[in-house]
KOLGU-4560 file (N, C-alpha, C; in nm, 3 decimals, padded with zeros to 5 digits):
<recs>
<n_xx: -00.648 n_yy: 04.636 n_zz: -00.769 ca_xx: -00.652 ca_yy: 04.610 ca_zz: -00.627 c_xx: -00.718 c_yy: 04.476 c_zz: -00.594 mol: A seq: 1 type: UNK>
<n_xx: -00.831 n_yy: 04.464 n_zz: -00.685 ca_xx: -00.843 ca_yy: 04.307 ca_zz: -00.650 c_xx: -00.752 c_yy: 04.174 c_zz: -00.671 mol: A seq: 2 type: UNK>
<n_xx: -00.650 n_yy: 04.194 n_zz: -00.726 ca_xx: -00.551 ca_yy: 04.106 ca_zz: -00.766 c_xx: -00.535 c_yy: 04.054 c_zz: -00.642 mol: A seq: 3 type: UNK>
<n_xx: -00.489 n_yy: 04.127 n_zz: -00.541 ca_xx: -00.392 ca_yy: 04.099 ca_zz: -00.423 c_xx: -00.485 c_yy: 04.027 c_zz: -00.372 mol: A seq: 4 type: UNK>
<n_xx: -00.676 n_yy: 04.026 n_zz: -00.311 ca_xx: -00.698 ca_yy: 03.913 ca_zz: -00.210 c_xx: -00.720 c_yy: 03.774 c_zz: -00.351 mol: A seq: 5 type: UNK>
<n_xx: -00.745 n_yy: 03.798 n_zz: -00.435 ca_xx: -00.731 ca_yy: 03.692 ca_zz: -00.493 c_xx: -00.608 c_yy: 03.604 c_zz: -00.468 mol: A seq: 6 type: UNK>
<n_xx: -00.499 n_yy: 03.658 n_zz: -00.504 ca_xx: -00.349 ca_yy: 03.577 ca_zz: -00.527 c_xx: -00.363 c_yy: 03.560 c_zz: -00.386 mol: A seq: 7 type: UNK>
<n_xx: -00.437 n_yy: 03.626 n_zz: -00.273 ca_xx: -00.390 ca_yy: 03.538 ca_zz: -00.131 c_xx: -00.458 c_yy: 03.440 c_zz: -00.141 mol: A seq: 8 type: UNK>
<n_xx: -00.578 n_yy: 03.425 n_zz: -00.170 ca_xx: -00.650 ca_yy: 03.296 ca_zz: -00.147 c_xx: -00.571 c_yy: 03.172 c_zz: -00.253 mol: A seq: 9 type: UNK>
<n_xx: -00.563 n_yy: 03.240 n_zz: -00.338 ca_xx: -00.478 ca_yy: 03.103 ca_zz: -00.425 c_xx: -00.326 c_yy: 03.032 c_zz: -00.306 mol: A seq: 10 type: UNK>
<n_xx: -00.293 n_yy: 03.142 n_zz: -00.281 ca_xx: -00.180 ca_yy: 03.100 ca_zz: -00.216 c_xx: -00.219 c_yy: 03.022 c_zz: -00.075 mol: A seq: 11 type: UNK>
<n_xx: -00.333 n_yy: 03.082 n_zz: 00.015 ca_xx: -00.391 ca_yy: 02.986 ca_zz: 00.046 c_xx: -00.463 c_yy: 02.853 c_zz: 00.084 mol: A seq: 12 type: UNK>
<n_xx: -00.484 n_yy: 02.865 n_zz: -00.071 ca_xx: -00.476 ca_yy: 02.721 ca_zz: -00.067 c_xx: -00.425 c_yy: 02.616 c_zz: -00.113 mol: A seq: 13 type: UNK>
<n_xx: -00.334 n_yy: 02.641 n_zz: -00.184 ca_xx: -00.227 ca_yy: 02.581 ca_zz: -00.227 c_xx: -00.139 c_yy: 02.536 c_zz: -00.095 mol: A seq: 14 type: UNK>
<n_xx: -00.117 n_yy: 02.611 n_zz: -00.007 ca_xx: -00.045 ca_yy: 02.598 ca_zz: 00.132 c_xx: -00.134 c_yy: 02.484 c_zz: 00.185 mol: A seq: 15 type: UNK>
<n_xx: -00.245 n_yy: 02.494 n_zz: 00.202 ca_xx: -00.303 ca_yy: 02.383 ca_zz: 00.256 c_xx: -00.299 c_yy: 02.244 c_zz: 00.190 mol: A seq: 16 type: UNK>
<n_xx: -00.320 n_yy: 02.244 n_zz: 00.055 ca_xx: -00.303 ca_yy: 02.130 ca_zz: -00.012 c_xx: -00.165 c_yy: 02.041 c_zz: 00.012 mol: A seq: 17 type: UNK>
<n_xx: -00.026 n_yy: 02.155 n_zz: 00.059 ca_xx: 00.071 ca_yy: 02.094 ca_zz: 00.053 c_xx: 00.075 c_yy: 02.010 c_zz: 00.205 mol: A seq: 18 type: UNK>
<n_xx: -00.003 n_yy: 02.106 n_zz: 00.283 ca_xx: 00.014 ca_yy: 02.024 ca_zz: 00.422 c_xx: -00.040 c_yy: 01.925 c_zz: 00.421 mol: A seq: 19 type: UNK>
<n_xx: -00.204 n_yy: 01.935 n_zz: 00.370 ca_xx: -00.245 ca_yy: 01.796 ca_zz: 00.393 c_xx: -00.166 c_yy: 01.701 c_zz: 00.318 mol: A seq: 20 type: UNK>
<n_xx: -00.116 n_yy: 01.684 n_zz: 00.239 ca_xx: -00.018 ca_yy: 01.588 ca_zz: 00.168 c_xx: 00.080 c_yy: 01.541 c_zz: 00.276 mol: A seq: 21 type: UNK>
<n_xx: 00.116 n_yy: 01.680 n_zz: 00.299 ca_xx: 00.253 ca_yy: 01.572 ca_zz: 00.374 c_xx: 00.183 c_yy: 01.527 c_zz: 00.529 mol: A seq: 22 type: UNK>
<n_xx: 00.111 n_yy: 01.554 n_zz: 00.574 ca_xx: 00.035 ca_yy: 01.498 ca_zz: 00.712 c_xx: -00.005 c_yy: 01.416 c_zz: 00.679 mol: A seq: 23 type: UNK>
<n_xx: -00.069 n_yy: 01.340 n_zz: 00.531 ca_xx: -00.114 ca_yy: 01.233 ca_zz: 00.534 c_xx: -00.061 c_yy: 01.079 c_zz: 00.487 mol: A seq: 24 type: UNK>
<n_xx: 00.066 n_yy: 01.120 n_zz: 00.480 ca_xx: 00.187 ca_yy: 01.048 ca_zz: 00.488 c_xx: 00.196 c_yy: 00.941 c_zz: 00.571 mol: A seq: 25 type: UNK>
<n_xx: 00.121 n_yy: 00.953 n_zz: 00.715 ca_xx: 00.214 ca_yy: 00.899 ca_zz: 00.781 c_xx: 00.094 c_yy: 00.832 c_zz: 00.863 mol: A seq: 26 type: UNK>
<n_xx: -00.027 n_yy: 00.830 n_zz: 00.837 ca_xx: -00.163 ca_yy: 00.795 ca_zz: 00.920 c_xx: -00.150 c_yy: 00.685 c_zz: 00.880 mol: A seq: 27 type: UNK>
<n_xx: -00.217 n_yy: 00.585 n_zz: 00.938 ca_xx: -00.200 ca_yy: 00.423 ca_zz: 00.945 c_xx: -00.347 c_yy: 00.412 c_zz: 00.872 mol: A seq: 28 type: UNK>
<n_xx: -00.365 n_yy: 00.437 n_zz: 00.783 ca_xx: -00.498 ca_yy: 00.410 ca_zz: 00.741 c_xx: -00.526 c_yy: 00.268 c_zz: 00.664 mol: A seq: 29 type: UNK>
<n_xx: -00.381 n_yy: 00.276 n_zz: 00.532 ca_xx: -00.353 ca_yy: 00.156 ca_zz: 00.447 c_xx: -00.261 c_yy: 00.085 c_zz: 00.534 mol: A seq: 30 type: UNK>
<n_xx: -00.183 n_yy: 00.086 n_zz: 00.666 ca_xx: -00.130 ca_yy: -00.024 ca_zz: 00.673 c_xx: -00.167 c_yy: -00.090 c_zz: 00.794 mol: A seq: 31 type: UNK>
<n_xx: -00.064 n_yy: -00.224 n_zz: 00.801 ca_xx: -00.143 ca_yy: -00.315 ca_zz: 00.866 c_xx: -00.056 c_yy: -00.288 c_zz: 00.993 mol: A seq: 32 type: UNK>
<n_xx: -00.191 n_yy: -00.317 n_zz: 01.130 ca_xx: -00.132 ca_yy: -00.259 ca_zz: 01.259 c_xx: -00.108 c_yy: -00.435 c_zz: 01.360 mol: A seq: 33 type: UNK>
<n_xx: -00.149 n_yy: -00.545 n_zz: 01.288 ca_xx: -00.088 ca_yy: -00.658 ca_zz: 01.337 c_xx: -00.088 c_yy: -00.732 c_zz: 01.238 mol: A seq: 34 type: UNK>
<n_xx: -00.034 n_yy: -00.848 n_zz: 01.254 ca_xx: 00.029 ca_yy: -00.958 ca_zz: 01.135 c_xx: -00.048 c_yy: -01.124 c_zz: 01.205 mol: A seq: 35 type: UNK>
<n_xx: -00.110 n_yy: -01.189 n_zz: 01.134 ca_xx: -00.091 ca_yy: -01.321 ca_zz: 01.152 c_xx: -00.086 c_yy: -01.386 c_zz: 01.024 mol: A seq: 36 type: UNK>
<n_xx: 00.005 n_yy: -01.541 n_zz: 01.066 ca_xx: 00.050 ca_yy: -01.626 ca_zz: 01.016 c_xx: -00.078 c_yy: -01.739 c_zz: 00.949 mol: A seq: 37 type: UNK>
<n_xx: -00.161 n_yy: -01.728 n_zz: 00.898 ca_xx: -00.245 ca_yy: -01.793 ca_zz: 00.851 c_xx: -00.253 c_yy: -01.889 c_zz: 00.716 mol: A seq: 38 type: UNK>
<n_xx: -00.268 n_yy: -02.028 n_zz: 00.743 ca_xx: -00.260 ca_yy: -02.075 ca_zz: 00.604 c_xx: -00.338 c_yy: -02.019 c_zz: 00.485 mol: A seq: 39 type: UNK>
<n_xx: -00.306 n_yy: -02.040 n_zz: 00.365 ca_xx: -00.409 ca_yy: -01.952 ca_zz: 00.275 c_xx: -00.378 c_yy: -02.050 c_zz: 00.121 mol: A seq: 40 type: UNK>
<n_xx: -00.448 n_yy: -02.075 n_zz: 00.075 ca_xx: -00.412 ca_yy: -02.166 ca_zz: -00.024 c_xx: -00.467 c_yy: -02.117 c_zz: -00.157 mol: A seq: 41 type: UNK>
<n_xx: -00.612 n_yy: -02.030 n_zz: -00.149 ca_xx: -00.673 ca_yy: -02.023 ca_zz: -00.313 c_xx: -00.609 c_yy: -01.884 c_zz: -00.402 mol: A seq: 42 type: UNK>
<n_xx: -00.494 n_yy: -01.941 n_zz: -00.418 ca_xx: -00.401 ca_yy: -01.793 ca_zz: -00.497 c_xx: -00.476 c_yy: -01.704 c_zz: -00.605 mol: A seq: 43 type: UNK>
<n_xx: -00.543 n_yy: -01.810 n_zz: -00.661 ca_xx: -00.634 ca_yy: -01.772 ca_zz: -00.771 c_xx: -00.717 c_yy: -01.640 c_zz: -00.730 mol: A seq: 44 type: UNK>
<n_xx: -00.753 n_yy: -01.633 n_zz: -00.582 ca_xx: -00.804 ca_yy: -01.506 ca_zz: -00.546 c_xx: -00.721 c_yy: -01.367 c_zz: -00.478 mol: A seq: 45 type: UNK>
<n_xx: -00.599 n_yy: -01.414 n_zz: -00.492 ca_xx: -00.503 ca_yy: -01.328 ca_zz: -00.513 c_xx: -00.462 c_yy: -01.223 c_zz: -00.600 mol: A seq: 46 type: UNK>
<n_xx: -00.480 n_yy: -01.125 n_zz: -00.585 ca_xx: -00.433 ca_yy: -01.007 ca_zz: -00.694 c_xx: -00.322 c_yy: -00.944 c_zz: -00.706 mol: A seq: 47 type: UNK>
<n_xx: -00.219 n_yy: -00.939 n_zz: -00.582 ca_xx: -00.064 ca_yy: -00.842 ca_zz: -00.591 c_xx: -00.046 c_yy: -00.863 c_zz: -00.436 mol: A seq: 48 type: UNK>
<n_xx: 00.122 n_yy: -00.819 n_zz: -00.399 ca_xx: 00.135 ca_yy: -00.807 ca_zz: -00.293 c_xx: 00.185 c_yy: -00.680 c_zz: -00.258 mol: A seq: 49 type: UNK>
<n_xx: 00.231 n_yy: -00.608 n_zz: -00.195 ca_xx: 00.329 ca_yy: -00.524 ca_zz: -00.126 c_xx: 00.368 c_yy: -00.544 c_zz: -00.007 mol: A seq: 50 type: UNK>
<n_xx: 00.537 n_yy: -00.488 n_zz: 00.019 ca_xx: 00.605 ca_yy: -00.494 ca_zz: 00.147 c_xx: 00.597 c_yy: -00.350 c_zz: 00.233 mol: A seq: 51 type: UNK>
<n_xx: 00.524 n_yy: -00.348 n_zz: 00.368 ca_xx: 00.524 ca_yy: -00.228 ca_zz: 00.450 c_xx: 00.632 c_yy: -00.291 c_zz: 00.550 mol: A seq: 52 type: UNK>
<n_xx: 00.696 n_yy: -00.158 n_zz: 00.543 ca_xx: 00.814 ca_yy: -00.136 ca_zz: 00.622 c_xx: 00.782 c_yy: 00.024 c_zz: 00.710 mol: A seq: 53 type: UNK>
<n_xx: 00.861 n_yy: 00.033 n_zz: 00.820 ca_xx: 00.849 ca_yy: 00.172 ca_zz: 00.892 c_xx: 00.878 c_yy: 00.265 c_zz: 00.837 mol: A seq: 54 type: UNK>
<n_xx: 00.950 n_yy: 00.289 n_zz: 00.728 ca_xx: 01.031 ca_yy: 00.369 ca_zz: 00.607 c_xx: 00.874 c_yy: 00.456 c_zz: 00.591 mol: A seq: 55 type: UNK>
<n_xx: 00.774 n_yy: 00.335 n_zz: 00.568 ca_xx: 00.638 ca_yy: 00.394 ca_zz: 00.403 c_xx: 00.574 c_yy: 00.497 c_zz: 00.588 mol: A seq: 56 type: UNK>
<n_xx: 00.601 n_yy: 00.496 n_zz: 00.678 ca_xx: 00.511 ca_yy: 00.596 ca_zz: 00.810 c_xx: 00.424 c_yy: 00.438 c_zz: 00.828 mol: A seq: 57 type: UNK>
<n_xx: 00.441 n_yy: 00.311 n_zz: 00.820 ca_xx: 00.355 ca_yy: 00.242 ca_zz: 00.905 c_xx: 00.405 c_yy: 00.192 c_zz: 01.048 mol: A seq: 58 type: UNK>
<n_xx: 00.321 n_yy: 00.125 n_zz: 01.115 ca_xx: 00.389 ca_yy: 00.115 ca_zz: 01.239 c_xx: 00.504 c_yy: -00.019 c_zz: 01.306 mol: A seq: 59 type: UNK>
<n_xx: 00.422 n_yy: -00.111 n_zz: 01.167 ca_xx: 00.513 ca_yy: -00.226 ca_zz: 01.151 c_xx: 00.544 c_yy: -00.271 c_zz: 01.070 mol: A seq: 60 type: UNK>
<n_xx: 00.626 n_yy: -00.327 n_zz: 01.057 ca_xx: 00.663 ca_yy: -00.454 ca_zz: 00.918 c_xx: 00.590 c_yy: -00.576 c_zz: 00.834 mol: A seq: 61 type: UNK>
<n_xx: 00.563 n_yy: -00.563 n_zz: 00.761 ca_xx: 00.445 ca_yy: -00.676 ca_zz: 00.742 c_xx: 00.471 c_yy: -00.706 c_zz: 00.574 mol: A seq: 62 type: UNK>
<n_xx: 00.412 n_yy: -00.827 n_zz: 00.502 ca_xx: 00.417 ca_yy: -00.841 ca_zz: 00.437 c_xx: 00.248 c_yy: -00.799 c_zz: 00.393 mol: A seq: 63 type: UNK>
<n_xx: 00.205 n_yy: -00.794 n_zz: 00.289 ca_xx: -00.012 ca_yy: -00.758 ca_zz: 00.259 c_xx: -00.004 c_yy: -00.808 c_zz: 00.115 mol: A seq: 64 type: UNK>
<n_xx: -00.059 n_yy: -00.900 n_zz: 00.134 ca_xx: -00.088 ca_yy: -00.981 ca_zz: 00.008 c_xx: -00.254 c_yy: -00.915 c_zz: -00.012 mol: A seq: 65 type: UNK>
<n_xx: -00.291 n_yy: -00.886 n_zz: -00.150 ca_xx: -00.410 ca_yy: -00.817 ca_zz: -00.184 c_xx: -00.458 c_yy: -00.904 c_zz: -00.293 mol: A seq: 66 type: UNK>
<n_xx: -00.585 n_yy: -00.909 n_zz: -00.215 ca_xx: -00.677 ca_yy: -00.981 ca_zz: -00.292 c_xx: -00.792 c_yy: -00.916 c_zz: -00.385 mol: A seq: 67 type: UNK>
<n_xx: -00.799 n_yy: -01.018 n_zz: -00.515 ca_xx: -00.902 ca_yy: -00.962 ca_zz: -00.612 c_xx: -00.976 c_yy: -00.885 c_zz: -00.528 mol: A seq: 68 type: UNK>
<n_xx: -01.065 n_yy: -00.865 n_zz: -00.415 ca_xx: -01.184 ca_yy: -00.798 ca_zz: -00.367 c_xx: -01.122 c_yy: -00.711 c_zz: -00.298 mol: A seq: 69 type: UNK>
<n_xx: -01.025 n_yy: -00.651 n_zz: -00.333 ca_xx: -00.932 ca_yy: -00.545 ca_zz: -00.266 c_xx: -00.898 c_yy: -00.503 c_zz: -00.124 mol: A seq: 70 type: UNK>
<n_xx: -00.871 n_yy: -00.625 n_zz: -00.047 ca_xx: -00.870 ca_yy: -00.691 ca_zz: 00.098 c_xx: -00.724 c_yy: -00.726 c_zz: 00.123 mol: A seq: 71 type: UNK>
<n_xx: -00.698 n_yy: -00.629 n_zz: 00.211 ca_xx: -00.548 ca_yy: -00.643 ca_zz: 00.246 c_xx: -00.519 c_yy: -00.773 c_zz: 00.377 mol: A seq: 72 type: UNK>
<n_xx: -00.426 n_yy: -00.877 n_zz: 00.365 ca_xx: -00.427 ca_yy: -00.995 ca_zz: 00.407 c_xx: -00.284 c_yy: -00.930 c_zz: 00.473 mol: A seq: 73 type: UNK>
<n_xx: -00.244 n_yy: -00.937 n_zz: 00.603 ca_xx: -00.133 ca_yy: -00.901 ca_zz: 00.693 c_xx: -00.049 c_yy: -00.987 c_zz: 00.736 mol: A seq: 74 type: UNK>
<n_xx: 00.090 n_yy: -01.060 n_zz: 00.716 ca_xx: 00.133 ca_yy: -01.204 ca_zz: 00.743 c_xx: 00.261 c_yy: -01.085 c_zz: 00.790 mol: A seq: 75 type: UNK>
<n_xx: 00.347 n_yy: -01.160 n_zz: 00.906 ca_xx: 00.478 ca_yy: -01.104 ca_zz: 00.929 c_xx: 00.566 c_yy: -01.123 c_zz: 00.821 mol: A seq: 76 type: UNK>
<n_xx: 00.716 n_yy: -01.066 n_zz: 00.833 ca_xx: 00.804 ca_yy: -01.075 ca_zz: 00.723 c_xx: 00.837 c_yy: -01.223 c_zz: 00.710 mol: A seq: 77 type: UNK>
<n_xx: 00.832 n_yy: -01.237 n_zz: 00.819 ca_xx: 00.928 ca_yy: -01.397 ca_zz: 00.811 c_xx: 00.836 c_yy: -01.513 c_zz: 00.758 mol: A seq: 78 type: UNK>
<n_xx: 00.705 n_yy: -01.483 n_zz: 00.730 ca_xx: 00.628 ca_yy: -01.625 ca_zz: 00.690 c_xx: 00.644 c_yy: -01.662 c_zz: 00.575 mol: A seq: 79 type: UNK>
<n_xx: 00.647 n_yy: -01.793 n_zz: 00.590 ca_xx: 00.710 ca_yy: -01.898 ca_zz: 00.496 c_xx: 00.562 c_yy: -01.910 c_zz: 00.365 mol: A seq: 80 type: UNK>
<n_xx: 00.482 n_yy: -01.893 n_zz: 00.418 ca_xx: 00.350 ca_yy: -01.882 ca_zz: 00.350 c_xx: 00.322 c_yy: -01.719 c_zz: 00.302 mol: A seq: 81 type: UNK>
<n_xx: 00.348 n_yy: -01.646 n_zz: 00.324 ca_xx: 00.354 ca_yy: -01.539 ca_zz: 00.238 c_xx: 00.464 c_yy: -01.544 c_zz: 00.156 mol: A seq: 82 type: UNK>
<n_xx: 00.579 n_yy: -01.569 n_zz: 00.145 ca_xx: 00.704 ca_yy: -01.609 ca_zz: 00.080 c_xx: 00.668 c_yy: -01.663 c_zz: -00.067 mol: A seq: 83 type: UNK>
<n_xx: 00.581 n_yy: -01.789 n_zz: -00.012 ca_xx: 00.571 ca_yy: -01.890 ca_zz: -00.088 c_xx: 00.433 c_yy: -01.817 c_zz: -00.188 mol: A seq: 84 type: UNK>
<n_xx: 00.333 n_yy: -01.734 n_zz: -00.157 ca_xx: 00.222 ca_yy: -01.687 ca_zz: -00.209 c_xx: 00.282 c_yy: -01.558 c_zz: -00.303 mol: A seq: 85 type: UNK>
<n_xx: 00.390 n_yy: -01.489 n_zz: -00.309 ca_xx: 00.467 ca_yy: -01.376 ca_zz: -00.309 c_xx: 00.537 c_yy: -01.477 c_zz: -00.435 mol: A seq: 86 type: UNK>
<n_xx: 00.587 n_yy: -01.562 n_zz: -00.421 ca_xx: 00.653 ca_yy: -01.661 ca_zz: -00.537 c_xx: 00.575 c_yy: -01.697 c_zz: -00.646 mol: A seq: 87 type: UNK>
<n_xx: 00.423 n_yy: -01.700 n_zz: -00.607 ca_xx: 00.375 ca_yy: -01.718 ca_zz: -00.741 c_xx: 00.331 c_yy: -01.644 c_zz: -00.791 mol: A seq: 88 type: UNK>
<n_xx: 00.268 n_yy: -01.554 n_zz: -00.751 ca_xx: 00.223 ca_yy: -01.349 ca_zz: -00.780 c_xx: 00.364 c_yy: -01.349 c_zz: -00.887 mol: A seq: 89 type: UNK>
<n_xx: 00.445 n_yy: -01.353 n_zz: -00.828 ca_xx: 00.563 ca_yy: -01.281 ca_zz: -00.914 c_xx: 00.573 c_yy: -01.393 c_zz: -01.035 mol: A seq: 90 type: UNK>
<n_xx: 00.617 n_yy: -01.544 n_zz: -01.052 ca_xx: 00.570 ca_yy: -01.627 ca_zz: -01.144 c_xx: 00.436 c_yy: -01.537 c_zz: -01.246 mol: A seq: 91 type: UNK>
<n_xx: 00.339 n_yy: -01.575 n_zz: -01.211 ca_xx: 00.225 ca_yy: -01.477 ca_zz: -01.264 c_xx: 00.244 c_yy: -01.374 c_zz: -01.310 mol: A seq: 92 type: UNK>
<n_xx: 00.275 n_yy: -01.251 n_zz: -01.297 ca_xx: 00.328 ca_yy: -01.144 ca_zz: -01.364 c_xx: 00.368 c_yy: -01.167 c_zz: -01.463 mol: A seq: 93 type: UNK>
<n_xx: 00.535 n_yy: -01.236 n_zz: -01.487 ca_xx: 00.617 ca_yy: -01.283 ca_zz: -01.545 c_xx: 00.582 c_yy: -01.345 c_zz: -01.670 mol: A seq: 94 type: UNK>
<n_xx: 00.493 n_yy: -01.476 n_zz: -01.663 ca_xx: 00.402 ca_yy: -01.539 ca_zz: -01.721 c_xx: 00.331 c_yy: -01.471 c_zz: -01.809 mol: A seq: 95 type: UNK>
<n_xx: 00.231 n_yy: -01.315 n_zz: -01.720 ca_xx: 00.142 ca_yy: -01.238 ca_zz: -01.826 c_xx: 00.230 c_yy: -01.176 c_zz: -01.898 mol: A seq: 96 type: UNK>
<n_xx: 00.326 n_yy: -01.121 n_zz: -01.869 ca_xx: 00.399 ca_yy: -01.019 ca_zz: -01.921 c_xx: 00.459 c_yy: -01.052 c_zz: -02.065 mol: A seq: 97 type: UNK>
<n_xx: 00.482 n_yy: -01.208 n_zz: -02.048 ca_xx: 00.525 ca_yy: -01.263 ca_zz: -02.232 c_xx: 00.421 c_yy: -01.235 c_zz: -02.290 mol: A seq: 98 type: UNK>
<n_xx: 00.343 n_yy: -01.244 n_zz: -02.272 ca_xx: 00.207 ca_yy: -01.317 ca_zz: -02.351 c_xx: 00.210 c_yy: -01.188 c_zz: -02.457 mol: A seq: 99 type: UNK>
<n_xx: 00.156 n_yy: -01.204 n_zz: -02.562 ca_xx: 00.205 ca_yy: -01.086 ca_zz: -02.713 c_xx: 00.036 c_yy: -01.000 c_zz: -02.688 mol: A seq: 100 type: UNK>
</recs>
């Protein structure tokens, strides 16, 4: 007889785990809620980029270039300076990736 409130609480909470997952999908926590166009030149403190789109639950489009100190940098799609910062990240990769 104790089986049964056990297996409820498991089930329990397992139900909850699944909700919070999918509720937390869609909170703007990691993305960026405006964009500016800012020059930026020391790549070297650059670490990776990613593209947010409305697809990932953010609210806008943006390009987030991430820096070594794990600081998300917000430029619109269209900047010519994230483009160009996004060109050498990927160079870079490329570069480490031969290396034996």
């Amino acid at each position: 007889m104790a089986l049964h409130p056990l297996l409820l609480c498991c089930l329990l909470a397992i139900s909850l785990c699944i909700f919070q997952a999918q509720g937390s999908r869609n909170t703007y926590g990691d993305c960026c809620e405006a964009t500016k166009d800012v020059p930026f030149q020391n790549v070297k403190r650059l670490r990776s980029y990613t593209i947010q789109n409305p697809q990932m639950g953010c609210p806008i489009p943006a390009i987030v270039l991430i820096t070594k100190a794990n600081r998300g940098l917000c430029y619109p799609p269209d900047s010519q300076t994230a483009r160009r910062l996004m060109k050498v990240l990927d160079a870079r990769k490329t570069r480490n990736s031969r290396r034996p």
